[in-house]
N, CA, C and O atoms as a printed pandas DataFrame, in Angstrom:
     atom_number atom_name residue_name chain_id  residue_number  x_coord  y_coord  z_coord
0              1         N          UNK        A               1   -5.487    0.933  -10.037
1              2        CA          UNK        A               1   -4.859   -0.358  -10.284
2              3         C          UNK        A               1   -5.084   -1.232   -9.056
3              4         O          UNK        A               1   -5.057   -0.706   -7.943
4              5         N          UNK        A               2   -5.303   -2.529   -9.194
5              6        CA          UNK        A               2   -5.723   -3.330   -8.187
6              7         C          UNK        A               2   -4.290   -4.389   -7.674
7              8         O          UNK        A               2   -3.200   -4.583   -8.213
8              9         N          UNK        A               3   -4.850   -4.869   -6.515
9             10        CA          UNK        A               3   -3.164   -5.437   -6.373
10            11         C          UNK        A               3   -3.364   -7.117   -7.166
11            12         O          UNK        A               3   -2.335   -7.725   -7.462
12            13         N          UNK        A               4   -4.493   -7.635   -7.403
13            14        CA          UNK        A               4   -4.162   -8.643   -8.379
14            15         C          UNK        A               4   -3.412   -8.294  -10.060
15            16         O          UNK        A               4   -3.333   -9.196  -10.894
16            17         N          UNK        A               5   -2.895   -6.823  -10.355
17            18        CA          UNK        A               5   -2.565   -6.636  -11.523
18            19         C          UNK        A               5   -1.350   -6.441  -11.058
19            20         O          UNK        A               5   -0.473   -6.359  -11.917
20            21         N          UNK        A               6   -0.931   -6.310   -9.598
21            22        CA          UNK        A               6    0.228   -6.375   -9.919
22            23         C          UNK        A               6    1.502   -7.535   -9.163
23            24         O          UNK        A               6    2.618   -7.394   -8.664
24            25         N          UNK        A               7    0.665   -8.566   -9.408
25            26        CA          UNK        A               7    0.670   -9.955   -9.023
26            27         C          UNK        A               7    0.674  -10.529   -7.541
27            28         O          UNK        A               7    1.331  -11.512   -7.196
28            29         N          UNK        A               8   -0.090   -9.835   -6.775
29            30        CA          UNK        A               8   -0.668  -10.038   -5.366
30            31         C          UNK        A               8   -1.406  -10.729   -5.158
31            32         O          UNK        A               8   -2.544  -10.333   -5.413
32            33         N          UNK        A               9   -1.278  -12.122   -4.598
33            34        CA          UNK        A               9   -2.343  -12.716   -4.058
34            35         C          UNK        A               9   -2.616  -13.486   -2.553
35            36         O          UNK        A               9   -1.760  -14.037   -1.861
36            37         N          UNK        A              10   -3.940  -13.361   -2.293
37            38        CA          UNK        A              10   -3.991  -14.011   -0.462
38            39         C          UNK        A              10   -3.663  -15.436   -0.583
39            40         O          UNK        A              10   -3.652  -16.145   -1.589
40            41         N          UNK        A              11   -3.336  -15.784    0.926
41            42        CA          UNK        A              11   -3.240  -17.093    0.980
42            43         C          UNK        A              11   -3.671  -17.948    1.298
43            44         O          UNK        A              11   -3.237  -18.881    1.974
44            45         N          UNK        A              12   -5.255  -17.618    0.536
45            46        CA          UNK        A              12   -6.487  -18.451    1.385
46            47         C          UNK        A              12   -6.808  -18.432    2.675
47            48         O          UNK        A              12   -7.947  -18.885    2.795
48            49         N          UNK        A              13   -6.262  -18.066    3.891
49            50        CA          UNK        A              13   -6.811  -18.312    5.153
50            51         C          UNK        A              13   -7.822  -17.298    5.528
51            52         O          UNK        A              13   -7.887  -16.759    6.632
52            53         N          UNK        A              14   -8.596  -17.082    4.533
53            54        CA          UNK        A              14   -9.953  -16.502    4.977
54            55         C          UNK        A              14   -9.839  -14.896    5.373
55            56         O          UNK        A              14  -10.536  -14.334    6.217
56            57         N          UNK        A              15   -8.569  -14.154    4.388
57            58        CA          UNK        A              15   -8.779  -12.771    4.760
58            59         C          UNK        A              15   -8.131  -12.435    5.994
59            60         O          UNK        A              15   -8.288  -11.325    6.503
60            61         N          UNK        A              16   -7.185  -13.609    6.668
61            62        CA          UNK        A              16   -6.088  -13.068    7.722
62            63         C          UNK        A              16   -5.162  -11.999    7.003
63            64         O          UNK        A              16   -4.755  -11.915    5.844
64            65         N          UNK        A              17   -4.967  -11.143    8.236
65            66        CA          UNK        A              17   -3.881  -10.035    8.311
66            67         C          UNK        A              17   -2.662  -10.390    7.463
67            68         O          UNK        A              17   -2.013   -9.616    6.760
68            69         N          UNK        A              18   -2.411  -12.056    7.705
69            70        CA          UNK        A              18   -0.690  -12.498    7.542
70            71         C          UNK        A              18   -0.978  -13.074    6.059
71            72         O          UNK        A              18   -0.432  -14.109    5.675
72            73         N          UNK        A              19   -2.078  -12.165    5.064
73            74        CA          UNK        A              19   -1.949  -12.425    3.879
74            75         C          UNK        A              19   -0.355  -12.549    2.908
75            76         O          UNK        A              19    0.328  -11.532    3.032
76            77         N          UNK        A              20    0.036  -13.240    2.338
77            78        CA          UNK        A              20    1.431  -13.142    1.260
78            79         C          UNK        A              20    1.371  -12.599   -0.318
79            80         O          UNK        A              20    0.484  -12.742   -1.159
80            81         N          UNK        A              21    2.538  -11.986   -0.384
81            82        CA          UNK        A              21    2.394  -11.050   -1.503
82            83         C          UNK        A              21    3.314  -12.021   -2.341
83            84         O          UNK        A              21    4.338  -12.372   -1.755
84            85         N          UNK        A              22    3.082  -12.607   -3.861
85            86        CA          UNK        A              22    3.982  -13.136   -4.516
86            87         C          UNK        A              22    4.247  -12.084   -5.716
87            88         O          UNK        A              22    3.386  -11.536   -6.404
88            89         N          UNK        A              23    5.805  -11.921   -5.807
89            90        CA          UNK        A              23    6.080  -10.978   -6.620
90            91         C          UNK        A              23    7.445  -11.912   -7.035
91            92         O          UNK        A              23    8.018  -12.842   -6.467
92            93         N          UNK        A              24    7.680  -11.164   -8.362
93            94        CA          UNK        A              24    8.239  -11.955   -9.236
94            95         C          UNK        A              24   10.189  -11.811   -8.812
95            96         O          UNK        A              24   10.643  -10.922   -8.092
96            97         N          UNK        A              25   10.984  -12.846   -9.434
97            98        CA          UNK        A              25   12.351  -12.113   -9.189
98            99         C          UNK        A              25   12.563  -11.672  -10.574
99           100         O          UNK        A              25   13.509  -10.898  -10.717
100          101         N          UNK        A              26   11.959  -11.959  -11.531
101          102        CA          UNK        A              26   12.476  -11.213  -13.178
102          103         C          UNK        A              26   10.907  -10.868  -13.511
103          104         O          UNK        A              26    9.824  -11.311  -13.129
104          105         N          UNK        A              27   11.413   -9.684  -14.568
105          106        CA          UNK        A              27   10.269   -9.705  -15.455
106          107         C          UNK        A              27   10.315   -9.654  -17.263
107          108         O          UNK        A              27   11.110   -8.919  -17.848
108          109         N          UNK        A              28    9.607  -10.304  -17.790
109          110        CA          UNK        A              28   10.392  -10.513  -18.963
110          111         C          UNK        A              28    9.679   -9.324  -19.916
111          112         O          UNK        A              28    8.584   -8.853  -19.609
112          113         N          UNK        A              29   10.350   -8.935  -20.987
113          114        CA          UNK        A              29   10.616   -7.670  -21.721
114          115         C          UNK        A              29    9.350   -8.335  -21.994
115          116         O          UNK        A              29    8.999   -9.480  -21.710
116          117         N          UNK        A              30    8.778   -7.469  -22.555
117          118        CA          UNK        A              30    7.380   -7.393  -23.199
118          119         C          UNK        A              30    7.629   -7.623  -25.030
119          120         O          UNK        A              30    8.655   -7.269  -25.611
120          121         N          UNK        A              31    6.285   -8.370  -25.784
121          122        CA          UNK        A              31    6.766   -8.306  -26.906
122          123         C          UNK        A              31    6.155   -6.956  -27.807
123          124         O          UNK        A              31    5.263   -6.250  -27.337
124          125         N          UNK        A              32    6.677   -6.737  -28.974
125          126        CA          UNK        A              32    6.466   -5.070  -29.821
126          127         C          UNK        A              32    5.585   -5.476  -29.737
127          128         O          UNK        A              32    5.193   -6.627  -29.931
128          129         N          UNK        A              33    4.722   -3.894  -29.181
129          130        CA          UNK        A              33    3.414   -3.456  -29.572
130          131         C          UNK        A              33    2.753   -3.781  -27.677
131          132         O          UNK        A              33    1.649   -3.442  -27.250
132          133         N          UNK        A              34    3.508   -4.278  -27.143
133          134        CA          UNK        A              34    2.659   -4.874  -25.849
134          135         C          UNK        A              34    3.334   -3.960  -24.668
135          136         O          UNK        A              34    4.299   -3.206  -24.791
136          137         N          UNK        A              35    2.550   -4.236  -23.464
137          138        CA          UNK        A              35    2.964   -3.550  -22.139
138          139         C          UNK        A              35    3.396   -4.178  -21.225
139          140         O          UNK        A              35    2.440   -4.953  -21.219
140          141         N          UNK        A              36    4.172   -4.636  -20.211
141          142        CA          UNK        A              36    4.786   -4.995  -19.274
142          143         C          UNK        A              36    3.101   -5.081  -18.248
143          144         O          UNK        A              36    2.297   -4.172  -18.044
144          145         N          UNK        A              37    3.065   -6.400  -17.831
145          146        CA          UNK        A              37    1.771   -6.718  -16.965
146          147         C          UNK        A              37    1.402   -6.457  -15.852
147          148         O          UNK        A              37    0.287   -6.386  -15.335
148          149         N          UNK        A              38    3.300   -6.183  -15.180
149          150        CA          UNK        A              38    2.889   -5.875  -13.914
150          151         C          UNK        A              38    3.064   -4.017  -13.654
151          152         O          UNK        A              38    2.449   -3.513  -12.714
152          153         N          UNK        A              39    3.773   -3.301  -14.396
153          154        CA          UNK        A              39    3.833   -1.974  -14.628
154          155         C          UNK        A              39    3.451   -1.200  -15.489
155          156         O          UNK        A              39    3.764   -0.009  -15.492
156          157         N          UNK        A              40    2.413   -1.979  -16.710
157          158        CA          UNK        A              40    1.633   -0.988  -17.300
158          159         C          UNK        A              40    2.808   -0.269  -18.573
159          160         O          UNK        A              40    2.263    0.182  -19.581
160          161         N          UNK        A              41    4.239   -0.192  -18.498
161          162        CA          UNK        A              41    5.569    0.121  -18.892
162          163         C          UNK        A              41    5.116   -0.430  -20.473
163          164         O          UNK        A              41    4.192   -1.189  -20.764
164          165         N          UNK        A              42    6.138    0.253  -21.391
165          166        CA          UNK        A              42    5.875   -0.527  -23.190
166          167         C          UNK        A              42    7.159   -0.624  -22.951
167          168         O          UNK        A              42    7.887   -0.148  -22.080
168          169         N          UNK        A              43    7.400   -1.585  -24.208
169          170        CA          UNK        A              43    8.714   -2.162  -24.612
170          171         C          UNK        A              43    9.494   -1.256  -24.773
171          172         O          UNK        A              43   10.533   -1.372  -24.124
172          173         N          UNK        A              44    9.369   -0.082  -25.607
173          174        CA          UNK        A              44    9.890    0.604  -25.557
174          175         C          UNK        A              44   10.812    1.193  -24.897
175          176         O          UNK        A              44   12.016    1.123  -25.147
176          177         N          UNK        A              45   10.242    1.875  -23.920
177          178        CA          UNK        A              45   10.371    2.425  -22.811
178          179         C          UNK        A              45   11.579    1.885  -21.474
179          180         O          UNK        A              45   12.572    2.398  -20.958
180          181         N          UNK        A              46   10.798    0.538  -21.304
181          182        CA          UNK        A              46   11.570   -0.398  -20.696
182          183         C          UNK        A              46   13.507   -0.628  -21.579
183          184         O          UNK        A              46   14.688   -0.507  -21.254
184          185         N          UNK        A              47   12.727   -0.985  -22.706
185          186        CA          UNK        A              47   14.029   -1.130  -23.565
186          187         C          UNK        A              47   15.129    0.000  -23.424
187          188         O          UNK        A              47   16.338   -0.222  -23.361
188          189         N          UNK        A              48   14.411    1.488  -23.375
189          190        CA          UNK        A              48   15.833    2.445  -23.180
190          191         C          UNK        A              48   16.184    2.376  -21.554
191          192         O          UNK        A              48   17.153    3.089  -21.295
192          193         N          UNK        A              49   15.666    1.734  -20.471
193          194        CA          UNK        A              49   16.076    2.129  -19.122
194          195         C          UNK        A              49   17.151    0.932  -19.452
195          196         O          UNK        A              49   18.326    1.295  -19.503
196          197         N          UNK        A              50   16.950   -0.068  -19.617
197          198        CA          UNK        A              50   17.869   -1.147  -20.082
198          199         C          UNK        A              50   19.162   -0.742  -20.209
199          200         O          UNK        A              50   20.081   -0.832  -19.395
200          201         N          UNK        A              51   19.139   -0.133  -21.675
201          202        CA          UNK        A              51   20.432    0.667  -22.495
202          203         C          UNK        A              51   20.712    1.564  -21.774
203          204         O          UNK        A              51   21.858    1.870  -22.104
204          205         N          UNK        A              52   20.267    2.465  -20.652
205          206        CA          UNK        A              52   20.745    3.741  -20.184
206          207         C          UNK        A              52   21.478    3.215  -18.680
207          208         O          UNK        A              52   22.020    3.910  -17.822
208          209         N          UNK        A              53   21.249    1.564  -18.722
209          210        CA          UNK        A              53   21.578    1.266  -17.240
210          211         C          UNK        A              53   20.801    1.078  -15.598
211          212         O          UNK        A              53   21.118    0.557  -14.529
212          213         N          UNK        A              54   19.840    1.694  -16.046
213          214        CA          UNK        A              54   18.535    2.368  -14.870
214          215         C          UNK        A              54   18.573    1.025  -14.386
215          216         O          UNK        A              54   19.018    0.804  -13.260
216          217         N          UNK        A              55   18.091   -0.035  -15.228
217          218        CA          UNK        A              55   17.621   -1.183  -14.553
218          219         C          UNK        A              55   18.432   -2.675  -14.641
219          220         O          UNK        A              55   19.051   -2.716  -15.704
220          221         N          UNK        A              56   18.538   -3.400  -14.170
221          222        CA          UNK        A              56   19.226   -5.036  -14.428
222          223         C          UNK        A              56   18.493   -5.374  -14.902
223          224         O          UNK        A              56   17.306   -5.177  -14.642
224          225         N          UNK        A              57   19.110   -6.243  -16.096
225          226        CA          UNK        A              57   18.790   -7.231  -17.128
226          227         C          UNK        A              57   19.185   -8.185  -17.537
227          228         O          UNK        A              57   20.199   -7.694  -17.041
228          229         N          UNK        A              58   19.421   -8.970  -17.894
229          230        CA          UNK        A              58   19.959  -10.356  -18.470
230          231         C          UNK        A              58   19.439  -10.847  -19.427
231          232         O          UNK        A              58   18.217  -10.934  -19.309
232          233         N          UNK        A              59   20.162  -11.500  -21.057
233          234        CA          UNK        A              59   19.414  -12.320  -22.102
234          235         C          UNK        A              59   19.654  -13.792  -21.788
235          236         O          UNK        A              59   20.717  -14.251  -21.370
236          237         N          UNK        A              60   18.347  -14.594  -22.082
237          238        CA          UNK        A              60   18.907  -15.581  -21.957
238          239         C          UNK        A              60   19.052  -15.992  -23.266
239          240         O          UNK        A              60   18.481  -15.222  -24.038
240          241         N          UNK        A              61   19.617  -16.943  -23.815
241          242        CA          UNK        A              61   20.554  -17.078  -25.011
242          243         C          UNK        A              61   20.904  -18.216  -25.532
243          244         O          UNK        A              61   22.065  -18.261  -25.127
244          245         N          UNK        A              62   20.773  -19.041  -26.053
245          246        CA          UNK        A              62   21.494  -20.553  -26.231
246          247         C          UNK        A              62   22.569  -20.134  -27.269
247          248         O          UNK        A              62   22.236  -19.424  -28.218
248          249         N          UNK        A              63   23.900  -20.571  -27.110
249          250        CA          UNK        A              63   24.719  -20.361  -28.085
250          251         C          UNK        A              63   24.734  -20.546  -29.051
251          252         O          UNK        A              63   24.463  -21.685  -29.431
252          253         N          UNK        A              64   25.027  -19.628  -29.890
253          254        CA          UNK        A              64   24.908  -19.752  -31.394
254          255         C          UNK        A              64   23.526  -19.125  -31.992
255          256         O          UNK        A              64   23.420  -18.859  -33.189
256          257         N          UNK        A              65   22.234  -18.862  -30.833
257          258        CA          UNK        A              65   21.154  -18.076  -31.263
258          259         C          UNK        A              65   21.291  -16.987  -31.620
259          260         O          UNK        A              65   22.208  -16.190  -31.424
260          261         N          UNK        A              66   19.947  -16.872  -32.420
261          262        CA          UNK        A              66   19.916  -14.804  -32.813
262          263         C          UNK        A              66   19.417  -14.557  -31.738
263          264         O          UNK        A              66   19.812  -13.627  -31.035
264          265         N          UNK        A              67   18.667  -15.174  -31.489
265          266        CA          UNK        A              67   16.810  -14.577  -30.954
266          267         C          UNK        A              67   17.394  -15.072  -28.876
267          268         O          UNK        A              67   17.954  -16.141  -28.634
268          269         N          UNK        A              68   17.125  -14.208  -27.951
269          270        CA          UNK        A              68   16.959  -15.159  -27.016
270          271         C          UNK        A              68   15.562  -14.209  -25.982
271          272         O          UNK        A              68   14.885  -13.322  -26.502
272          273         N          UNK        A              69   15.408  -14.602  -24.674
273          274        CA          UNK        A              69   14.931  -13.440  -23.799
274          275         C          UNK        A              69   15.167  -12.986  -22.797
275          276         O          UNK        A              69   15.735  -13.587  -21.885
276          277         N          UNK        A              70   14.711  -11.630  -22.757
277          278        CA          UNK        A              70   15.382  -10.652  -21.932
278          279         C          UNK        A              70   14.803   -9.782  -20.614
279          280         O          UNK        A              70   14.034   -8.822  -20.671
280          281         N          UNK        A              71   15.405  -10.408  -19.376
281          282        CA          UNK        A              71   14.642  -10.415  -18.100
282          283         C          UNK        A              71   15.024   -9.184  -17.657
283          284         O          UNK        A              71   16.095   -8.627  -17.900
284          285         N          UNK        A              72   14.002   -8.724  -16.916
285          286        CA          UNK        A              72   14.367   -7.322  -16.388
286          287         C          UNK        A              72   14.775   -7.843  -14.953
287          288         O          UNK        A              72   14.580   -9.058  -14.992
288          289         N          UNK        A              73   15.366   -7.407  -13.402
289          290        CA          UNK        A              73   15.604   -7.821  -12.405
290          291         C          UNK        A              73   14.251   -7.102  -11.587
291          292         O          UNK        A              73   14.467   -5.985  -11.118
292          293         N          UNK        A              74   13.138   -7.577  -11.435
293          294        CA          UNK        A              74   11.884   -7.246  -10.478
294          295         C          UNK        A              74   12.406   -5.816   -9.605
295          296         O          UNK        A              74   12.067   -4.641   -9.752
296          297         N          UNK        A              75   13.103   -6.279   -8.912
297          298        CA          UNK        A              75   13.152   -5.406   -7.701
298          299         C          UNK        A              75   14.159   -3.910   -8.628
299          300         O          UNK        A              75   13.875   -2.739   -8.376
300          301         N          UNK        A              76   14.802   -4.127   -9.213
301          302        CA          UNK        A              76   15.606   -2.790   -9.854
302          303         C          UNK        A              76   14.278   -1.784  -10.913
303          304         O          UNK        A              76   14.491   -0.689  -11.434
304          305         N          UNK        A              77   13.413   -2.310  -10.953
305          306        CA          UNK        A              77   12.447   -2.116  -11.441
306          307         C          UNK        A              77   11.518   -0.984  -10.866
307          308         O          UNK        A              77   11.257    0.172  -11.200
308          309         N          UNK        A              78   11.029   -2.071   -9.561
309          310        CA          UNK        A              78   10.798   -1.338   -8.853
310          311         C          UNK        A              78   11.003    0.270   -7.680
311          312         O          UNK        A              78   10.300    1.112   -7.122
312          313         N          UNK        A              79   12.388   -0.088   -7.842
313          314        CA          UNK        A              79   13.505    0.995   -6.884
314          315         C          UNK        A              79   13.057    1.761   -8.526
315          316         O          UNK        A              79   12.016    2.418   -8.483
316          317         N          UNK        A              80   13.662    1.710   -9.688
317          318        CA          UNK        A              80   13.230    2.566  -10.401
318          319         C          UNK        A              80   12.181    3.583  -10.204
319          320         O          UNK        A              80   12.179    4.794   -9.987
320          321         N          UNK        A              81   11.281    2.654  -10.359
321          322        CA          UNK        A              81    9.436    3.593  -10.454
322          323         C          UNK        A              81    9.356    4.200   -8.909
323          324         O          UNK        A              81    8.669    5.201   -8.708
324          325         N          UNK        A              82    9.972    3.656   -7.988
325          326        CA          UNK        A              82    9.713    4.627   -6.691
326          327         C          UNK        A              82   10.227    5.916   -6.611
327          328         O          UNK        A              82    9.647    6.980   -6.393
328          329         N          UNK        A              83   11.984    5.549   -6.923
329          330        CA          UNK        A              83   12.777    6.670   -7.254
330          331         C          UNK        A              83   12.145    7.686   -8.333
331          332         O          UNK        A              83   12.077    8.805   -7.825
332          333         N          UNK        A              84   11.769    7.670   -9.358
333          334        CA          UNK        A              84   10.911    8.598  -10.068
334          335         C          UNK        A              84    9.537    9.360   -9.428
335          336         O          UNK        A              84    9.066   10.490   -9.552
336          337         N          UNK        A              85    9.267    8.523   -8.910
337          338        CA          UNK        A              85    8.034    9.173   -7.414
338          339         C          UNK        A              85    8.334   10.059   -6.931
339          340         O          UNK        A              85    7.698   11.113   -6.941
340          341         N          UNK        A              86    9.586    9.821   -6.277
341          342        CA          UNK        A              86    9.958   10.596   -5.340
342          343         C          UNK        A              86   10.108   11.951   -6.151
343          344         O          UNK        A              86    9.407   12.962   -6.110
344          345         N          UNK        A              87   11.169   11.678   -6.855
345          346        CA          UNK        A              87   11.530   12.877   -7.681
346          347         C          UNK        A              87   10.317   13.865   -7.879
347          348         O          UNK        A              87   10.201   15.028   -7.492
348          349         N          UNK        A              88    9.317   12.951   -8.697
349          350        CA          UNK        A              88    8.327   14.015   -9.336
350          351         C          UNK        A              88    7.522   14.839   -7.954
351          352         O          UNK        A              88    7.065   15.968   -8.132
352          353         N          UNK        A              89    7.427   14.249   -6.786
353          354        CA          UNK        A              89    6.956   14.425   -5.335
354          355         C          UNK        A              89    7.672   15.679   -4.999
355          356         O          UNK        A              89    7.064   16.625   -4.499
356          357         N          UNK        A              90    8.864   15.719   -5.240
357          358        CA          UNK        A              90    9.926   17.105   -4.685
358          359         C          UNK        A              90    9.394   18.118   -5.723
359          360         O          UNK        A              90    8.966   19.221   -5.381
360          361         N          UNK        A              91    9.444   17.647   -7.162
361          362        CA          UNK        A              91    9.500   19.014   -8.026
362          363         C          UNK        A              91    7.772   19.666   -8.121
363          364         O          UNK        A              91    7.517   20.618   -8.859
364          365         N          UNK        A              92    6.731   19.007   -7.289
365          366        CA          UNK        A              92    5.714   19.755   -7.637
366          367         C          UNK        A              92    5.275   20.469   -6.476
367          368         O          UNK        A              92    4.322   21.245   -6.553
C-alpha cells in the first residue's frame, strides 16, 4: 500500500524532509458493496466495530430524515487497526 492511498501528500517543496501528512478528522461509512479508501475496511465490517463500540461515530441527520451519514472518528480508527497489530504481534 502506498502512502498516497492512504491520503498522504508532500508539500511541494521539492522532496524536503519537513514533508506534511494530511489525514482526515472523519471518515465516512462506505456505501453497500464498497470499501473504506483509506483502510481497505467493507461496510460491513466497519458497521459492526460501530455497534460493538470499538470506534466513534456520529450520523449526520436533518430532522425528520430517514436517510442521513455516518462518520467514523479518523483517529479511533486508527488506534483500532494498531491495537489489533499489536495483538496479532504478541499471539504469533
Amino acid at each position: 500500500m502506498n502512502m498516497a492511498s492512504l491520503g498522504a501528500t508532500a508539500d511541494n517543496n521539492g522532496g524536503n524532509k519537513n514533508s506534511q501528512v494530511n489525514r482526515p478528522e472523519w471518515v465516512r461509512l462506505p456505501k453497500p458493496g464498497q470499501h473504506c479508501n483509506i483502510t481497505g475496511l467493507g461496510r460491513s465490517f466497519l458497521a459492526k466495530l460501530i455497534r460493538e463500540g470499538k470506534v466513534d461515530s456520529i450520523s449526520l441527520r436533518e430532522r425528520g430524515a430517514k436517510k442521513g451519514v455516518r462518520l467514523i472518528r479518523y483517529d479511533s480508527l486508527m488506534a483500532f487497526i494498531e491495537k489489533m497489530g499489536r495483538l496479532n504481534k504478541e499471539d504469533a
